[in-house]
Structures are given as structure tokens and as C-alpha cells.
Residue frames as a rotation matrix with the C-alpha (Angstrom) as fourth column:
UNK 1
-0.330 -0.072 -0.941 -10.36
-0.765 -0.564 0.311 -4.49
-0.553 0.822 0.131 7.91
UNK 2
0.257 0.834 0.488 -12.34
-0.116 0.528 -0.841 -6.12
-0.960 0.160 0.232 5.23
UNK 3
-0.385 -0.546 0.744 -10.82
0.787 0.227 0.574 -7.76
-0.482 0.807 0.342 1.75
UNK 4
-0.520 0.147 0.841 -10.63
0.778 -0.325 0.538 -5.59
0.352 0.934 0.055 -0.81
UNK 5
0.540 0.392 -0.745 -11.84
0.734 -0.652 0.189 -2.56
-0.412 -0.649 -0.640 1.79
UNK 6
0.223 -0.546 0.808 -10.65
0.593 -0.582 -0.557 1.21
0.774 0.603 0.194 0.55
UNK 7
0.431 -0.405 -0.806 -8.58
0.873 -0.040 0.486 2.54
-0.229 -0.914 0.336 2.55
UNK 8
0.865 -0.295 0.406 -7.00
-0.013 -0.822 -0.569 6.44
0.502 0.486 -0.715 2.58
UNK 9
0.252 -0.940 -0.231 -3.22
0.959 0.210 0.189 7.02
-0.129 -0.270 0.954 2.62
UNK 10
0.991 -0.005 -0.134 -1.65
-0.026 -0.987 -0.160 10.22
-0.132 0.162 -0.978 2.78
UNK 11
0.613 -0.474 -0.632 1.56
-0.786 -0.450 -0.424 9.36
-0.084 0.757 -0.648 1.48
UNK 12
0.935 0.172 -0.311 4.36
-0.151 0.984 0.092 6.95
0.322 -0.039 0.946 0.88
UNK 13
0.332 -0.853 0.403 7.96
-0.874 -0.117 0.472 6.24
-0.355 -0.509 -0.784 2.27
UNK 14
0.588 -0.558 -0.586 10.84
0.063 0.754 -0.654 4.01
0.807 0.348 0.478 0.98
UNK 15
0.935 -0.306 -0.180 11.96
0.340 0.624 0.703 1.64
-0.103 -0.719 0.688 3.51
UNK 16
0.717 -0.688 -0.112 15.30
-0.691 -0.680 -0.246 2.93
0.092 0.254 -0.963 4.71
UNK 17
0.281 -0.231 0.931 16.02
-0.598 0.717 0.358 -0.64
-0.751 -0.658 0.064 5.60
UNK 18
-0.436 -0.755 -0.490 17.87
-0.890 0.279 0.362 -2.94
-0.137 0.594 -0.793 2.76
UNK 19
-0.649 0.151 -0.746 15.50
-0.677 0.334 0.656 -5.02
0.348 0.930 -0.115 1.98
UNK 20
-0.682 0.673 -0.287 12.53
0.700 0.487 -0.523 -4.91
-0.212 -0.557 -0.803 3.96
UNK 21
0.336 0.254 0.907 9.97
-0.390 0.914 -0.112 -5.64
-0.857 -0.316 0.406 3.78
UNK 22
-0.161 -0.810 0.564 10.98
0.074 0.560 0.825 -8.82
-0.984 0.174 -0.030 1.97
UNK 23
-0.407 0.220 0.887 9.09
0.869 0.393 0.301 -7.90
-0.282 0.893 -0.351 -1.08
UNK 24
0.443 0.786 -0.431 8.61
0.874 -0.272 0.404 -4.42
0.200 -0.555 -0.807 -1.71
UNK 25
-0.681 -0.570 -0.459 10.43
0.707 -0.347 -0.616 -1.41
0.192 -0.744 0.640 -0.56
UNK 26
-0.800 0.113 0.590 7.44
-0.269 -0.946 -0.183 1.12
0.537 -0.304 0.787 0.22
UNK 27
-0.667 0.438 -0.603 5.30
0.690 0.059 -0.721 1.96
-0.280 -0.897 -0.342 3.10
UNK 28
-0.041 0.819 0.572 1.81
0.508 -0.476 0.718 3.71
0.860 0.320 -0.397 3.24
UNK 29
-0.984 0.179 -0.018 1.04
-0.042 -0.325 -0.945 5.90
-0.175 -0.929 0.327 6.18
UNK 30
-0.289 0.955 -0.071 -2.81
0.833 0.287 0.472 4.80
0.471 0.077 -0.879 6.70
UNK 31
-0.932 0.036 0.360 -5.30
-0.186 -0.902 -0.391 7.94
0.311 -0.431 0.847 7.41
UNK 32
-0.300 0.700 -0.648 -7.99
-0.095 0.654 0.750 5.71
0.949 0.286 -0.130 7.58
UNK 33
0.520 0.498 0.694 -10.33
-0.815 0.045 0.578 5.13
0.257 -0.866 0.429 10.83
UNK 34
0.899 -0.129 -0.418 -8.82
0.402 -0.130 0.906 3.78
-0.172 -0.983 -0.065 13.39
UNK 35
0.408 -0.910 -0.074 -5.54
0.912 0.402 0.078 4.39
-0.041 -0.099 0.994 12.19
UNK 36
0.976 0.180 0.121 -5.43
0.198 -0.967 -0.159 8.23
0.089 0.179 -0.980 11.49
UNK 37
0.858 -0.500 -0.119 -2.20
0.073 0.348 -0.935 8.40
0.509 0.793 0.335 10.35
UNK 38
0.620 -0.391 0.680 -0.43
-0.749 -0.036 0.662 6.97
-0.234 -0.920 -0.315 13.35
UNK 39
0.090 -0.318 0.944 0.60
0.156 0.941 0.302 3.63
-0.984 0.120 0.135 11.34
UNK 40
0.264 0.145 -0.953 2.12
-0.874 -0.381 -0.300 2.65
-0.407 0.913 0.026 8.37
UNK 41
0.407 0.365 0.837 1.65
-0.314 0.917 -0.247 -0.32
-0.857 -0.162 0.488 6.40
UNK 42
-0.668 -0.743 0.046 3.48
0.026 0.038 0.999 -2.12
-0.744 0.669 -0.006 3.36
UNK 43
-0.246 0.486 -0.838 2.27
-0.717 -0.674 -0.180 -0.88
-0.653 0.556 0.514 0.31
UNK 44
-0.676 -0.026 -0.736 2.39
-0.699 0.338 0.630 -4.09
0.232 0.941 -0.246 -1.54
UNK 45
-0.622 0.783 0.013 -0.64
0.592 0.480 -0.647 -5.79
-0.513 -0.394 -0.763 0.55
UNK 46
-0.118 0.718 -0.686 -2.99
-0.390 -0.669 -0.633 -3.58
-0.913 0.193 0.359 -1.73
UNK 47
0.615 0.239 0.751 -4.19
0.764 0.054 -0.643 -3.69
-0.194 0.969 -0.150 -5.26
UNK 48
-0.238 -0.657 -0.715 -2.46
0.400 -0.737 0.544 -0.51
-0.885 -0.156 0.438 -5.95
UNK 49
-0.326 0.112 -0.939 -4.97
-0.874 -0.415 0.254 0.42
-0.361 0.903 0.234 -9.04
UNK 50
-0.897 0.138 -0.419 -5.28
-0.293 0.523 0.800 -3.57
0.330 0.841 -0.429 -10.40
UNK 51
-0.341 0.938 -0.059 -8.23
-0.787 -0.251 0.564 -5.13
0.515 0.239 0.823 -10.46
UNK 52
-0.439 0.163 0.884 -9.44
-0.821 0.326 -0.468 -7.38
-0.365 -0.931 -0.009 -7.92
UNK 53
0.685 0.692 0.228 -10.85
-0.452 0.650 -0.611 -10.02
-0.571 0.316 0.758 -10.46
UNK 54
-0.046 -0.870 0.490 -8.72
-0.222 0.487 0.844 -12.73
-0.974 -0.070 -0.216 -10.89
UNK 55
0.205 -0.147 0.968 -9.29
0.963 0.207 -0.172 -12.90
-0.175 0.967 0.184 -15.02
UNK 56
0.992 -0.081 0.096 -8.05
-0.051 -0.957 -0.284 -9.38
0.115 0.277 -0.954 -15.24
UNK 57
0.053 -0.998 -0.023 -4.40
-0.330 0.005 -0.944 -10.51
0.943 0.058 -0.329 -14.02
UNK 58
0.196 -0.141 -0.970 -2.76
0.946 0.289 0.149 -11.11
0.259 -0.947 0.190 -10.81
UNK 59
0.997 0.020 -0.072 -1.90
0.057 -0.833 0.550 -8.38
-0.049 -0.553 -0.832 -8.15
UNK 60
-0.109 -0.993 0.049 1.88
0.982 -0.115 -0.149 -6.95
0.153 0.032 0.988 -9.62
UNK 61
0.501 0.377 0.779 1.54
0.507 -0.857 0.088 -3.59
0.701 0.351 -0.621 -8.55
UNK 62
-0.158 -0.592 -0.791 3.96
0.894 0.254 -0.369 -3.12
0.419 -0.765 0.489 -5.74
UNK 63
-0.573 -0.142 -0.808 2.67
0.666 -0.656 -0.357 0.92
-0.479 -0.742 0.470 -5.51
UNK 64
0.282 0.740 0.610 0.76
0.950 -0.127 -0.285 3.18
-0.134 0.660 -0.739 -6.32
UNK 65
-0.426 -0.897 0.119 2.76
0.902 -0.431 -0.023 5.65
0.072 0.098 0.993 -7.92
UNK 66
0.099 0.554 0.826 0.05
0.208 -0.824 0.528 8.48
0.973 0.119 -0.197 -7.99
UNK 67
0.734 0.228 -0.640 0.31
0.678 -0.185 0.711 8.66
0.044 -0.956 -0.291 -3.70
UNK 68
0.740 -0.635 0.222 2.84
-0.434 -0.703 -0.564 11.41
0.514 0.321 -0.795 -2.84
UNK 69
0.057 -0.905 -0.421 5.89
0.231 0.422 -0.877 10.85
0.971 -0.047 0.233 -1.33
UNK 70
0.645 0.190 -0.740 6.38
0.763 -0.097 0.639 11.51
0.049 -0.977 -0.208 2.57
């Protein structure tokens, strides 16, 4: 995968796990080649919507609230 690569998710999931991952509590399920939604990945390793240019802000988006829920 390739910085700043779009990727499709088909929904999200809160970690049933008390603080994991350490930063964070939701998960993506990736539908994306190769992964066809077999894997799921922590949601805060995205942009989640901000902007990828570092004079626009920093990356605080921990989700993107528009994905459904699992």
C-alpha cells in the first residue's frame, strides 16, 4: 500500500478490547484489493476526511464517522 493510497471500507467496529489499540478504539474492515474484506485495520492510521497537507493541520481524526457501523 502506497501513502496516502484510497482505500474502500465497508464498515467499522469498536474494539471490544479496553483499550486497544493503544490509541483509538475503532477498526475498519478493508474491501480493498487484496484484502476483500477478510482484514481489518485500525481506523486511526488514515486521514479519516483531513487533509494530507501539513499547513491544513495535523491528522486528529481518529474516524470517519460517515462509514457504517458493522
Amino acid at each position: 500500500m502506497r501513502s496516502f493510497q484510497k482505500i474502500d471500507v465497508l464498515c467499522k467496529l469498536e474494539s471490544p478490547i479496553p483499550g486497544s489499540p493503544s490509541v483509538g478504539r475503532y477498526w475498519y474492515l478493508v474491501v480493498s484489493a487484496p484484502w476483500g474484506g477478510r482484514y481489518f485495520t485500525i481506523a486511526n492510521s488514515y486521514l479519516n476526511g483531513d487533509s494530507p497537507d501539513p499547513s491544513q493541520g495535523t491528522h486528529e481524526t481518529a474516524v470517519d464517522v460517515r462509514v457504517p457501523d458493522c
